[in-house]
N, C-alpha and C positions, 0 to 999 in steps of 0.2 A: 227258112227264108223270111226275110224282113221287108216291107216295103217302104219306106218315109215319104209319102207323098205332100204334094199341096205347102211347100215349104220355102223358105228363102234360103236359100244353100248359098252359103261362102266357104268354096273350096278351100282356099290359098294356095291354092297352088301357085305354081311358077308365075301364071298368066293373073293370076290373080281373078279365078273365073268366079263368078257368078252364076245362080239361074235361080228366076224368078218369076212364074212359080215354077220349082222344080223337085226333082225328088230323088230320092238314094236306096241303090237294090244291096242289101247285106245276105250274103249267105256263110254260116258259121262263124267264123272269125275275119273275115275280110268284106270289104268293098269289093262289091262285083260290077256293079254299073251306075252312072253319077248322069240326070238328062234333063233338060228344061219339058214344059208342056205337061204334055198326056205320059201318066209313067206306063210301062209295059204289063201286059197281064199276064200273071203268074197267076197258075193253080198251085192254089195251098198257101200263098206267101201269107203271111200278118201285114194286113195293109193299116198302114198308122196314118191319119190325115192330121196333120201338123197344123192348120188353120194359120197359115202363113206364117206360123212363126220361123226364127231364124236355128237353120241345120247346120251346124258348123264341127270344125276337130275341138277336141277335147285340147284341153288348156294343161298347157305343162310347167309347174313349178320348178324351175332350176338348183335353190337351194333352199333346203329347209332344216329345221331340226326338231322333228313330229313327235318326238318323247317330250318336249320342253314347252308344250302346250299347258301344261297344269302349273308353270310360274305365269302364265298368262296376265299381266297387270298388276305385279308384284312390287312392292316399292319403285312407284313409278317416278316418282320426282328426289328420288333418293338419288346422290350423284355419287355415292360411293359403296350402292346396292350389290356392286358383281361380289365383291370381298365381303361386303358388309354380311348379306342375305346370301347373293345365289351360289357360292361355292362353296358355303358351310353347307347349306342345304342339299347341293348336291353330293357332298362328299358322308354327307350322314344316311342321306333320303334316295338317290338313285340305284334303282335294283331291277334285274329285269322285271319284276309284276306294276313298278313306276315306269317303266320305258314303255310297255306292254300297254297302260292307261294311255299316258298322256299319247301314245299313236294312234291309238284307237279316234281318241276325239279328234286329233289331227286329223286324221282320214274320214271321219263322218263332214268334218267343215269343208274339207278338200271335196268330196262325191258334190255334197250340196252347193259348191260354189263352182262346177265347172270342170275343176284339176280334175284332168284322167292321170296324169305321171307324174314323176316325183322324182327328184334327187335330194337323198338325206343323207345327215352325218351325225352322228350320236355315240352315246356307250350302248351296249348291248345290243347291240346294232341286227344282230339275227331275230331279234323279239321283234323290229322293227319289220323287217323283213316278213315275218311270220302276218304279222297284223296285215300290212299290206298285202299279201294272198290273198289274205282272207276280206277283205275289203276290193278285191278284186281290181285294185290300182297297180297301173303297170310304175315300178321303183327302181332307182338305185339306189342301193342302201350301202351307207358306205362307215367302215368302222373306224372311228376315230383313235387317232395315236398321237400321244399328249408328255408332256413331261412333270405338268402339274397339280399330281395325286390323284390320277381319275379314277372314279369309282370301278374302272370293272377293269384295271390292269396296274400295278404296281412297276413296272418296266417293263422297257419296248419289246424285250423277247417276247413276254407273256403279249402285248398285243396284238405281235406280227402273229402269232399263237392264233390269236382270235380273228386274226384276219384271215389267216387259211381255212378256219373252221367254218366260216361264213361262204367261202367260196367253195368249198366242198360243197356246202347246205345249198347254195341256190346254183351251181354251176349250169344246171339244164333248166332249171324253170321259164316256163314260159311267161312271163310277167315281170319275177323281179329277177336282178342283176346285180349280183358283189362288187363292191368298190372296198376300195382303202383310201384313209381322209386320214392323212396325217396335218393337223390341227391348224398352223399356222408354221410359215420358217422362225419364228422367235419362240414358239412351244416345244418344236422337234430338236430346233439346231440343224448344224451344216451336216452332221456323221449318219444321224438319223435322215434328212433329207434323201443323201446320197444313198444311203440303205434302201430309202422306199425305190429312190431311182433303178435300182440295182432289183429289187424283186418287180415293178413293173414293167422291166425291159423280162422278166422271165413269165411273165404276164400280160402280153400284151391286150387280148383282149381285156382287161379288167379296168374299168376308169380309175383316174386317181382326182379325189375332191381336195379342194384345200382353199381356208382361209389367205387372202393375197393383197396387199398393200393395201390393207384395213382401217389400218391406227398408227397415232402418232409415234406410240411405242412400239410397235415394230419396226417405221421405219426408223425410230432412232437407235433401235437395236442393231439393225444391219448397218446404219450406218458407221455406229461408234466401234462392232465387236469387228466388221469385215472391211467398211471402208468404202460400200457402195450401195446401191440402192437393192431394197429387196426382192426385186424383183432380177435383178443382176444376179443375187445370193442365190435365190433360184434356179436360175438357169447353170451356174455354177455346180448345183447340184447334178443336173441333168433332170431335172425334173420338166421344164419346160418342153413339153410336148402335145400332138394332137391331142392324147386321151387326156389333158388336164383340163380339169374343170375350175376356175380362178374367183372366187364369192369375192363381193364389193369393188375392188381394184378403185379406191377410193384415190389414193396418192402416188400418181402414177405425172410422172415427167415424158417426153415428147422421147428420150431414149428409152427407157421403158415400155413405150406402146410400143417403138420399131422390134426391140426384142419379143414381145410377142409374139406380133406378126409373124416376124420371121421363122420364129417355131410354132405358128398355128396352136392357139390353146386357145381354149374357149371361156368364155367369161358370161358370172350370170352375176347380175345386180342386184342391190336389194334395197331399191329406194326410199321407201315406207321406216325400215329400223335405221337405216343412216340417219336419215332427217330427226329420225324423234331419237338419236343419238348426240345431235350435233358433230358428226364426222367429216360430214361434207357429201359435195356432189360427184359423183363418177362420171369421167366423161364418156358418158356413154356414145356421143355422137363422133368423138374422136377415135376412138375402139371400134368402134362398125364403117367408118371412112377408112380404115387402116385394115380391111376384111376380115376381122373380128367376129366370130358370130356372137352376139350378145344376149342369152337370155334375159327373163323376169324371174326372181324369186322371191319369196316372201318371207326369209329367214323365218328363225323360229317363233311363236308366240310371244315367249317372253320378247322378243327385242319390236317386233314389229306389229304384235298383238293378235293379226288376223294372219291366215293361210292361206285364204282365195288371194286369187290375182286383178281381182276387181280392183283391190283396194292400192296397188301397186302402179295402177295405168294412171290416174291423173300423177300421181306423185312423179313416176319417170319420164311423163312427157312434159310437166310444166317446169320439173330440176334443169332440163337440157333449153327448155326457154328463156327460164333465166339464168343460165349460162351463158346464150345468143344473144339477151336483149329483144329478142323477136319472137315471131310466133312459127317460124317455118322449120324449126327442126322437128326430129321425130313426129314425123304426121301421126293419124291417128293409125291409119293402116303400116307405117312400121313398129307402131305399138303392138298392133294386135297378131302381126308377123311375131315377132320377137315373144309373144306367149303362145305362140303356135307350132310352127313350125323354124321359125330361128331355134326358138328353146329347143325343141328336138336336135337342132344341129348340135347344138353346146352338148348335149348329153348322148351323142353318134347314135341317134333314133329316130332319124329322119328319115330314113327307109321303111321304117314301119308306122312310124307316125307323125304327125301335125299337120298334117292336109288331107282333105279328103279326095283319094284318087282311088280307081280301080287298080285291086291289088296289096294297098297297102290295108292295114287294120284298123277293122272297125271301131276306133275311138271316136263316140261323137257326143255332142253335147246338143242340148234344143234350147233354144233362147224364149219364154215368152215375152211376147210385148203386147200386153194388158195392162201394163202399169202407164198412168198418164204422163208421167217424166220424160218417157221415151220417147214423145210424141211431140212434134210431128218429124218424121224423120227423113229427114236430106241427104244423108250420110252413114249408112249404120255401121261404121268404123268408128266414126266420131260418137256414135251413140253408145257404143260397147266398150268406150273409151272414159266418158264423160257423162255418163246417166245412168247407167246396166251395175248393177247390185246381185249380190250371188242370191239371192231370192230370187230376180226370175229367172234362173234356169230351174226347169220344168224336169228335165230328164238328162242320163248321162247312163253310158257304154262303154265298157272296154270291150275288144276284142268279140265284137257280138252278144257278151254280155250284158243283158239291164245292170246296173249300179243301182240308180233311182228310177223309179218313175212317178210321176204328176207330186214330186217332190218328197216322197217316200222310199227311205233308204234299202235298198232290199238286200244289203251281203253284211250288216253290222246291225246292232244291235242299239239302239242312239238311248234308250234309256238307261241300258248297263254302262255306257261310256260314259253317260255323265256324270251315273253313279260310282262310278270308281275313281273320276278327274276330281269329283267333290270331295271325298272321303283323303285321299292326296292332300286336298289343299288343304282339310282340316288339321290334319299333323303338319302342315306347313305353319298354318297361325300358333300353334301351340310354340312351337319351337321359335318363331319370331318371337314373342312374347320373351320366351328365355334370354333372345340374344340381346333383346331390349333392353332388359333389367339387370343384365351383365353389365350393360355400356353406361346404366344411369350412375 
């Protein structure tokens, strides 16, 4: 039994409760009791006195790609990097013991900045999976299916191949969760779409992730090869459904959001690698007016550099500003909804988590505010929005378990992971250098 005393609790729940000072009774893996004032005396509990800091649900990333941490700031200002650098790279350098690193460091920056959960999509997707265990983050790990040479399937048989082995591997685990991420509709095509359509209707517990009206080249793909928009091409699949999960939905028209809608599929953004993409802005406030749930994600390192969701909240809330002209879209508190418990809706984990209720699991995070930035606080929506840095969160839990405590990672190993994401990047510069000197 756990006690969290002496703290600022932001439920988010429904009511969006508060209690101040308040404190949170954990036994095993769930929330048992959530109460302002004087907490209850328990013999035996572990009484933690939090010194006002803020008690909140653990923060859930909606889309990542946690093996692709070690191209981190890789040819940053290079405009014809993907081809030039990251696909030779991948297609020489990606192996499960690289997918196995660069998630490792994923998940030390995820524990340290807050993320208890995670929806990813990568090659080797069960290495993924595995680290996550072991990092004790609750995941969806979802295996990517491609049509453009990917390191760990030469054609779709062998992936759908890998996709069943993955769900075998995690079918009961309590933490993580098998998905299938067929890549984008301009990587898979219509036959392949239809295909996943076709094994997810025989699956229906199993999420399906995918790239969704991203790029210019996709949409000019569906438009020149099918004659309508991609997100049309989609649905045409039968792909559009509850369990989709839809990353960026960058270029999206007013009949595109109603088809959404209409088939309820969830969508997670990634404001941060858009902008430093130049792709554009998602409209995010037009997607959540149209009952959209819309997560936060942090796409993968390489494109958006960081993994916390800190660095995600000014970016999606001032995108939708000036979108408006004004300042009253996405307040701060549907900000921090949408890395809470919205995100849990986008990934059907809303029952067990993003708010803190009795009952649900113990995902929690503790906010310090010892740093002077913070201060003085009017609003700490606005402050967890527009001041708060994955440095000060102090501590983080899944399911009853420590993660971190007083900022020390307790289920990974942070020195072996840097030392492996280093050693990585060293055969990356080597091989840059080759491709350098090819092209001079």
């Amino acid at each position: 039994m756990i006690l969290l005393t002496n703290a600022w609790v932001l439920t988010l729940d429904d009511a969006m409760t508060e209690h101040n000072p308040g404190w949170v009774q954990i036994e095993g893996t769930t929330i048992r009791a959530i109460g302002s004032g004087v907490p209850p005396t328990i013999a035996g509990a572990e009484i933690i006195d939090c010194g006002g800091d803020i008690v909140m649900p653990g923060m859930v990333n909606t889309h990542c790609h946690m093996g692709m941490s070690v191209f981190r700031g890789l040819a940053e200002d290079v405009d014809d990097r993907l081809y030039r650098y990251i696909l030779p790279l991948e297609r020489k350098f990606v192996s499960p013991e690289m997918v196995r690193a660069g998630s490792a460091l994923s998940a030390l920056e995820m524990i340290q900045g807050g993320v208890t959960t995670v929806a990813d999509m990568y090659y080797f997707e069960a290495e993924v999976g595995r680290v996550a265990a072991q990092a004790g983050l609750r995941a969806i790990v979802g295996q990517t299916l491609a049509d453009f040479n990917p390191p760990d399937h030469k054609d779709f048989d062998q992936g759908f191949n890998l996709v069943d082995e993955l769900v075998d591997e995690f079918a009961d685990h309590p933490l993580v969760t098998p998905s299938i991420a067929p890549h984008a509709p301009y990587s898979t095509g219509l036959q392949v779409m239809e295909r996943v359509a076709r094994w997810s209707n025989d699956h229906p517990g199993v999420p399906v992730q995918m790239h969704l009206a991203e790029s210019t080249l996709e949409v000019n793909w569906a438009r020149d090869t099918h004659g309508k928009s991609t997100v049309a091409v989609t649905r045409d699949a039968g792909l559009l459904k509850p369990n989709l999960i839809c990353a960026h939905c960058l270029q999206l028209d007013n009949a595109d959001i109603t088809m959404m809608s209409e088939h309820q599929v969830c969508v997670a953004t990634n404001p941060r690698s858009n902008g430093k993409a130049g792709r554009g802005i998602a409209p995010v406030e037009r997607l959540r007016n149209a009952g959209l749930p819309v997560g936060i994600g942090s796409d993968g390192a390489m494109s958006g550099n960081t993994v916390d969701l800190f660095s995600q909240f000014a970016p999606v809330s001032m995108f939708a500003k000036l979108l408006a002209g004004n300042r009253q879209p996405l307040s701060a508190r549907d900000v921090v909804r949408m890395a809470t418990i919205e995100g849990a809706r986008v990934l059907s984990l809303n029952l067990k988590t993003g708010s803190l209720e009795p009952g649900k699991q113990a995902d929690v995070i503790r906010i310090a505010l010892s740093a002077p930035r913070l201060h003085p606080i009017y609003d700490p929506y606005a402050m967890l929005v527009f001041a708060c840095m994955p440095s000060d969160v102090r501590d983080s839990m899944v399911a009853g378990k420590w993660l971190m405590r007083d900022r020390q990672v307790q289920t990974l190993d942070a020195d072996k992971a840097l030392r492996d994401a280093i050693q990585i990047a060293n055969q990356f510069k080597a091989e840059i250098r080759q491709i350098d000197a090819g092209a001079a």
